[in-house]
C-alpha positions as CSV (number, residue, x, y, z in Angstrom):
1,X,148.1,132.0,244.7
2,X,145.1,130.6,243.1
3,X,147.0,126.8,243.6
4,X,147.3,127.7,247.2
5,X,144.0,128.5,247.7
6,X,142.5,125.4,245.6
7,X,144.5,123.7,247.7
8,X,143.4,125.1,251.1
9,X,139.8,125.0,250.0
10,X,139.7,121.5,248.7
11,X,142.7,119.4,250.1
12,X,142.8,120.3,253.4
13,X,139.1,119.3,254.6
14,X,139.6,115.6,253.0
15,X,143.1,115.5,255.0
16,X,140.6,116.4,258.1
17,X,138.3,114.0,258.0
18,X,140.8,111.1,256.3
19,X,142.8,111.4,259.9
20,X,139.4,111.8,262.3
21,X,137.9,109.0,263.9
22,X,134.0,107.9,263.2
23,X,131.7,107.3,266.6
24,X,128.6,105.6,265.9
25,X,126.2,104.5,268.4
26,X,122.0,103.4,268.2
27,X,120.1,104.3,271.0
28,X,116.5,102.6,272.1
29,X,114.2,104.7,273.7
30,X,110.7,103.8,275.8
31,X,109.2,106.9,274.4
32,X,109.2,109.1,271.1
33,X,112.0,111.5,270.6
34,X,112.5,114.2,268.3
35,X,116.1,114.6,266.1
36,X,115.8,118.8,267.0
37,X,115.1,117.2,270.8
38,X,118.0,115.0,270.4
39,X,120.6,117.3,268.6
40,X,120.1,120.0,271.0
41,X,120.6,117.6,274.1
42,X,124.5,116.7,272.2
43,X,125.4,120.3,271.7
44,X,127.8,120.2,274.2
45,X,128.9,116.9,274.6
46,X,130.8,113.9,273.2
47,X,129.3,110.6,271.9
48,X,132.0,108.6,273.7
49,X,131.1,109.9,276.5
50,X,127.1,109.1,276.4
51,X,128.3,105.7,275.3
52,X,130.4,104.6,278.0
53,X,131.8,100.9,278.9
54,X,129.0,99.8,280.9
55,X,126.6,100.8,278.1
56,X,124.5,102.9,280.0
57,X,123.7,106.5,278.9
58,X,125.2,109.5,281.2
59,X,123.5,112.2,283.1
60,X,122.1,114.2,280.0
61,X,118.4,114.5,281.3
62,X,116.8,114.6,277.5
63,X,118.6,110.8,277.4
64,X,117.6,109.3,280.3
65,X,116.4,105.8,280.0
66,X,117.8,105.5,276.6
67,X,119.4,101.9,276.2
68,X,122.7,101.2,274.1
69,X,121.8,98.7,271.7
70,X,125.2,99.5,269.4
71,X,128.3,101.3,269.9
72,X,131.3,101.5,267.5
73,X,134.7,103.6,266.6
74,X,136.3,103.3,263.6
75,X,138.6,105.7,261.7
76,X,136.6,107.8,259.4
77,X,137.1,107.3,255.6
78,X,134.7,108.3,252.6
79,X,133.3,104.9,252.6
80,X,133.9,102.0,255.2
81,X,132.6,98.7,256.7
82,X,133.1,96.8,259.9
83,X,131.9,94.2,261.5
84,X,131.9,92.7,265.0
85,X,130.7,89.6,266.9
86,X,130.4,88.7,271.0
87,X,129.0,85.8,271.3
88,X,126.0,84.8,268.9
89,X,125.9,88.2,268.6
90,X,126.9,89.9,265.1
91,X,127.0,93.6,264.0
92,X,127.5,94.7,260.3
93,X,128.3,98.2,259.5
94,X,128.7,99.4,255.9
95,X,128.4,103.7,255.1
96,X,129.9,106.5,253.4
97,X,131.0,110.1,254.2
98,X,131.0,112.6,251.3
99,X,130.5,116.2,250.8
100,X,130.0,116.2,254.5
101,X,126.7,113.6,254.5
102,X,127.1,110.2,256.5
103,X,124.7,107.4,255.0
104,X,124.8,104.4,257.3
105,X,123.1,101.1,257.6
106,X,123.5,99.0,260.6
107,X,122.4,94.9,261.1
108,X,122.0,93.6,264.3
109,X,121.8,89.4,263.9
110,X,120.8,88.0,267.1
111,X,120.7,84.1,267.6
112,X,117.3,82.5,269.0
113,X,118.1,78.9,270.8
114,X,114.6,78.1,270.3
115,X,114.4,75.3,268.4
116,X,116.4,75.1,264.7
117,X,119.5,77.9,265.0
118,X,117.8,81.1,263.5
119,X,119.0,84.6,263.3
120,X,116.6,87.5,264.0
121,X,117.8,90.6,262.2
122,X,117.2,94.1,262.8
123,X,118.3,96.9,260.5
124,X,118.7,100.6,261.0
125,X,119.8,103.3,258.7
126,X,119.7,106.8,258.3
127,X,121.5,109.9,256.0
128,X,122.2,113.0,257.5
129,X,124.9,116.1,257.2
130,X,127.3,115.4,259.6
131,X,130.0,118.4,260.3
132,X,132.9,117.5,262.0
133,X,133.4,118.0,265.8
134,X,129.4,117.9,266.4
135,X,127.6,114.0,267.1
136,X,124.4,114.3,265.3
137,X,120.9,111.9,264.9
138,X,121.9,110.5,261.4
139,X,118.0,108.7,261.5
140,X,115.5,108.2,263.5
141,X,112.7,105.2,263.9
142,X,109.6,105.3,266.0
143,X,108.1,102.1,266.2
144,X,104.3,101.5,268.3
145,X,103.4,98.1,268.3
146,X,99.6,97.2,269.6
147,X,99.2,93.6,271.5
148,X,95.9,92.4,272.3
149,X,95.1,89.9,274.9
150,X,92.6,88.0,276.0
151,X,92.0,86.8,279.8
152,X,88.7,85.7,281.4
153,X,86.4,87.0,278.6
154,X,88.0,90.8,278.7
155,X,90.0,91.8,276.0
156,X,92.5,94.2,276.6
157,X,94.4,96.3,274.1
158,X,98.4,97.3,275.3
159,X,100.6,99.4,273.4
160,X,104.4,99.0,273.0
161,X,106.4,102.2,271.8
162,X,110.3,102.2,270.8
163,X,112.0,104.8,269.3
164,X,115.6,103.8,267.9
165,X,118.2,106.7,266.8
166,X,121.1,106.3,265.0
167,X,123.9,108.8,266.0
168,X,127.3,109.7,265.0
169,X,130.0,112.2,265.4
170,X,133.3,112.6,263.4
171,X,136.5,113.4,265.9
């Protein structure tokens, strides 16, 4: 009896996830958003479906105007990487799933044609509990960047805000 329930208790939820499928997607926003904001907007909804082909983001109102700036599927395992490339493009994906938290780091390399080839790199990565069946923010990056110009003797001041979240779901 106590075999069988070891079993149940211990085996059974690593046979879950071993045979689920991870979604992982990064989302750029033109204005800050909370994770509480965020999660409660996915209660009720699928990450494939917010990250559809045409990488635009559906009709959830709380992610409107949120751009797709990565999008993957890959079957879940306690520790994975992936990468991808389309054209000069290159994504690198490296994480790991245990005792129900998902730690993931993700590199975007984009190529500049300026000049000498260069890659810029951008890197996002987050840790969060992640049950199974629910998408999630895994992190969460607000960046405000100030730009001041000059034109005709006035100097103006703009401001530039992003916020970039990293979400994922186990299936």
């Amino acid at each position: 009896m106590i075999s069988r329930l070891f079993a149940f208790l211990f085996f059974f939820p690593l046979l879950a996830v071993s045979a689920a499928q991870l979604d992982v997607a990064v989302l750029q926003f033109p204005e800050p958003k909370s994770a509480e904001e965020i999660n409660s907007a996915l209660s009720h909804v699928s990450l494939p479906d917010i990250t559809d082909i045409d990488n635009s983001v559906t009709k959830i109102p709380t992610l409107k105007g949120g751009r797709i700036l990565f999008s993957h599927s890959l079957p879940s395992s306690t520790a994975f990487q992936s990468q991808c490339r389309l054209s000069n493009n290159q994504a690198s994906m490296e994480g790991r799933y245990e005792n129900g938290v998902l730690s993931l780091k993700i590199t975007l390399s984009e190529s500049v044609t300026v000049g000498f080839r260069r890659l810029t790199n951008r890197i996002f990565q987050g840790s969060s509990k992640l049950p199974v069946g629910q998408p999630r923010v895994i992190g969460i990056r607000n960046i405000e960047v100030k730009k001041k110009t000059a034109s005709k003797g006035n100097l103006t001041v703009e401001e530039d805000f992003t916020c970039n979240v990293i979400l994922a779901q186990i299936r």
